[in-house]
C-alpha positions in Angstrom: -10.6 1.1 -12.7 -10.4 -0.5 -16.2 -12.3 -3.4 -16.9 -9.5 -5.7 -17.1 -8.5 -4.7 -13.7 -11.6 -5.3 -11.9 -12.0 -8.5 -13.7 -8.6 -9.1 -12.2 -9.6 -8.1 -8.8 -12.6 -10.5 -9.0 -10.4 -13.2 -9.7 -8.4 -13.1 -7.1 -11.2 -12.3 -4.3 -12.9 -15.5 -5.7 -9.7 -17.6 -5.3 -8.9 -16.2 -1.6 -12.4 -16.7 -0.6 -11.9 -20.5 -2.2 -8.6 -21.0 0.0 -10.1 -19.7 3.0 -13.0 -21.9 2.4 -10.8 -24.8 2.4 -8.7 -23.9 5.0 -11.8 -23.0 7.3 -12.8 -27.0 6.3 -9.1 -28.7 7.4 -9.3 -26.9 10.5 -12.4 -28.4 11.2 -11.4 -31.6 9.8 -8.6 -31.3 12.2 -10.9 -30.4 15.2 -12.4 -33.4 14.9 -9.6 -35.2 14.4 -7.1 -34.3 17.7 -10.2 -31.9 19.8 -8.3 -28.6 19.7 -8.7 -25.7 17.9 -5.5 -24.5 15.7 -6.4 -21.6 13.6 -4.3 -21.2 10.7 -3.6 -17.8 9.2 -2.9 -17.6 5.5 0.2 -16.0 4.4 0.1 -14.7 0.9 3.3 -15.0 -1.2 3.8 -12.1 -3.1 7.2 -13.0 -4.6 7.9 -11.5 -7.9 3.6 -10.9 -8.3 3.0 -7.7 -10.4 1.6 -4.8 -8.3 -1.7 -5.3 -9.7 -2.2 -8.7 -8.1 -0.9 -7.8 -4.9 -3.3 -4.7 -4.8 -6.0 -7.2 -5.9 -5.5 -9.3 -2.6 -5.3 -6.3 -0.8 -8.6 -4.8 -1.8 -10.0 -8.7 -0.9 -8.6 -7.8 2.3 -6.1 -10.1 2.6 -3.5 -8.5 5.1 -0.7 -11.5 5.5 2.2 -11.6 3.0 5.5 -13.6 2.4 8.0 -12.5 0.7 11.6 -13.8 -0.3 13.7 -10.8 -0.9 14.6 -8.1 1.1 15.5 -5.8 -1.5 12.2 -6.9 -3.7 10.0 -6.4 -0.6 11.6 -3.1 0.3 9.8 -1.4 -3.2 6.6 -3.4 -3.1 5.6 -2.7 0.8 7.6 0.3 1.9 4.6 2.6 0.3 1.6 0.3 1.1 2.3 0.6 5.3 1.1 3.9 5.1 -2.0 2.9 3.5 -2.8 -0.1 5.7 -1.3 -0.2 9.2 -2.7 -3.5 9.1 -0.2 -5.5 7.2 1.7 -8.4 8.4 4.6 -9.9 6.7 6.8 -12.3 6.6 10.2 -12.7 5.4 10.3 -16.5 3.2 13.6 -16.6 1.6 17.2 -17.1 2.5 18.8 -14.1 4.3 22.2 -12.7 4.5 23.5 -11.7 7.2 24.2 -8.1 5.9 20.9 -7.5 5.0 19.7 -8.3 8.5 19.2 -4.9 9.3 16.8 -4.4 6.4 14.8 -7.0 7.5 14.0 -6.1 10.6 13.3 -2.5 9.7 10.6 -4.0 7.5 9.4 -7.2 8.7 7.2 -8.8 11.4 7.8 -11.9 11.2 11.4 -13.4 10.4 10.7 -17.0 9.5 14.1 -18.3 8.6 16.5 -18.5 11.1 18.9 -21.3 10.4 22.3 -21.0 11.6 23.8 -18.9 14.9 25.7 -15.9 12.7 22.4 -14.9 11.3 20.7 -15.3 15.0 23.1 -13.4 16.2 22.5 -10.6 13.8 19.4 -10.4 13.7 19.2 -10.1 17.7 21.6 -7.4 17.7 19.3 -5.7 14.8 16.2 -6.2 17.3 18.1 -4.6 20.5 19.5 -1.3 18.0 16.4 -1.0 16.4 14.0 -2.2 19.5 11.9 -4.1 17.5 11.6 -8.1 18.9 9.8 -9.8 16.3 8.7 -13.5 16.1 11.1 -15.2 14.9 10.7 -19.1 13.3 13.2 -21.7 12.9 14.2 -23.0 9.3 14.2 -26.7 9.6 15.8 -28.5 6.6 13.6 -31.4 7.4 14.9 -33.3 4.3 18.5 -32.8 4.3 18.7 -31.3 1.3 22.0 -29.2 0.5 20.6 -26.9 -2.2 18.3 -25.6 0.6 18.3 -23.4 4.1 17.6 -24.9 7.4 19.1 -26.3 10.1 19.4 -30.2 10.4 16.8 -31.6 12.3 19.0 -33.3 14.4 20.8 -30.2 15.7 17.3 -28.4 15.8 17.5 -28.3 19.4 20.6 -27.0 20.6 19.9 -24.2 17.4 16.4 -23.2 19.4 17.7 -22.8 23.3 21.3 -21.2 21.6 18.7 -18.7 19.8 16.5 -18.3 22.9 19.7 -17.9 25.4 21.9 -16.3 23.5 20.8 -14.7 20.6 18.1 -13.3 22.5 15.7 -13.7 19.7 11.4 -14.4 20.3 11.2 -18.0 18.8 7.6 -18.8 18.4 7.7 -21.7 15.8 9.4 -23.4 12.9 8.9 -23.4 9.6 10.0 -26.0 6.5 9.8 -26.7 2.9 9.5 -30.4 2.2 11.4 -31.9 -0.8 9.1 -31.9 -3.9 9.9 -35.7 -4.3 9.3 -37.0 -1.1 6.0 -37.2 0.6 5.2 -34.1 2.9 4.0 -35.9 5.4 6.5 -37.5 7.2 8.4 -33.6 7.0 5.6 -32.3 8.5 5.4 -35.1 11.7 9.1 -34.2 11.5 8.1 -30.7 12.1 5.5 -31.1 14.2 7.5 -33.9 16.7 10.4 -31.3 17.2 8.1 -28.1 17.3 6.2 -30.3 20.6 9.4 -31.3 22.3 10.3 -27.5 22.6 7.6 -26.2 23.8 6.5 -24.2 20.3 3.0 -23.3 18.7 3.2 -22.5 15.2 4.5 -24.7 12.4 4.6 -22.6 9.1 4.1 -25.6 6.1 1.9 -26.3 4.1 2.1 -24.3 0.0 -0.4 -24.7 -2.7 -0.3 -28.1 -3.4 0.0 -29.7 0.0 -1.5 -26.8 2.8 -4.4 -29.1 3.2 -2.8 -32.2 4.5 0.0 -29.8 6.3 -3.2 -28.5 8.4 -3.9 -32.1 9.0 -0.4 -32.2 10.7 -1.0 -29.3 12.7 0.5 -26.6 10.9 -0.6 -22.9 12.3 0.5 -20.9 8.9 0.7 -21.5 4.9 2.3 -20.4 2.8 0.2 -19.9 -0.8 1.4 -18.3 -3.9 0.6 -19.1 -7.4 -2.7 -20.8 -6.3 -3.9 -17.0 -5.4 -2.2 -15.0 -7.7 -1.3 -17.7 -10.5 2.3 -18.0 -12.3 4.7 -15.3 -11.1 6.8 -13.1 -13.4 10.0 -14.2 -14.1 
């Protein structure tokens, strides 16, 4: 290993163990706030990251990814499962129908349901391929038309249509809070309509807000360029 690349490595293990260190401090933070334990596992997201990051945080043994592509994740991870067994990811991004499929050949977690054609797809994809994963509802918590999610409003008829009919495993719900709004009315949002139906894990919470999405109970974030710095374009 060149010098530049374990200087690279070092980097990143020194920002992971940073982010777990603050993480490990909301959690208690929360603790002592509500009196429960809520562990939150940090999902890396390894969008458009060169290979030498991504092995970086692997060799810091970080073992949680996001990702927003199909195709994208299909060349980074394919080769990597068969040199840790141990990987978990999660698919980020918007995803067609078509490519359903795809996704759950390679994925363990889906975290963006959002409308019933793609529920339905992907629960015929998990009954050919017999592979139920946990699946998360997309929650457009800000209404925002340039973005995926269901309305909150019709959030749940979407969860008991996906549970009843499309035969998917929904554990939680997931969202992305406008950048010019404050998060923390989305993630009470979150957090009110993950309670009334009964589900566990809130995925919120990015670099610049996981803290205070912790604070609201979220179970997952999602970190990027606060591990591995700007991504390529």
């Amino acid at each position: 290993m060149s010098d530049e690349i374990s200087k690279a490595h070092s980097v990143i293990a020194e920002t992971l163990a940073a982010i777990h260190d603050k993480i490990a401090a909301a959690e208690q933070a929360y603790k002592a706030q509500t009196g429960f334990d809520r562990p939150v596992t940090l999902v890396a997201v390894s969008k458009r990251q060169p290979d030498d990051r991504i092995d970086a945080a692997l060799a810091a043994g970080q073992r949680v990814f996001g990702e927003n592509r199909v195709q994208e994740a299909q060349g980074r991870w394919g080769p990597r499962r068969d040199r840790h067994a141990d990987l978990t990811l999660h698919l980020i991004g918007p995803l067609q129908t078509n490519k359903a499929g795809d996704a759950v050949a390679l994925f363990d977690v889906i975290e963006v349901v959002d409308r019933p054609k793609l529920a339905k797809a992907l629960g015929d994809e998990m009954s050919r391929q017999n592979r139920h994963l946990e699946c998360y509802i997309q929650v457009n918590t800000g209404k925002e038309a340039q973005k995926s999610g269901i309305a909150p409003e019709d959030a749940d008829d979407f969860i008991a249509y996906c549970r009843d009919e499309a035969g998917l495993k929904i554990t939680g719900l997931m969202c992305i809070p406008p950048i010019e709004e404050e998060a923390a009315m989305h993630f009470a949002l979150l957090q009110t309509i993950a309670k009334r139906n009964d589900l566990s894990i809130l995925s919120m919470g990015m670099s610049d807000d996981f803290e205070e999405a912790i604070a609201f109970g979220a179970t997952a974030v999602r970190i990027g360029s606060a591990i591995f710095g700007a991504r390529d374009s």
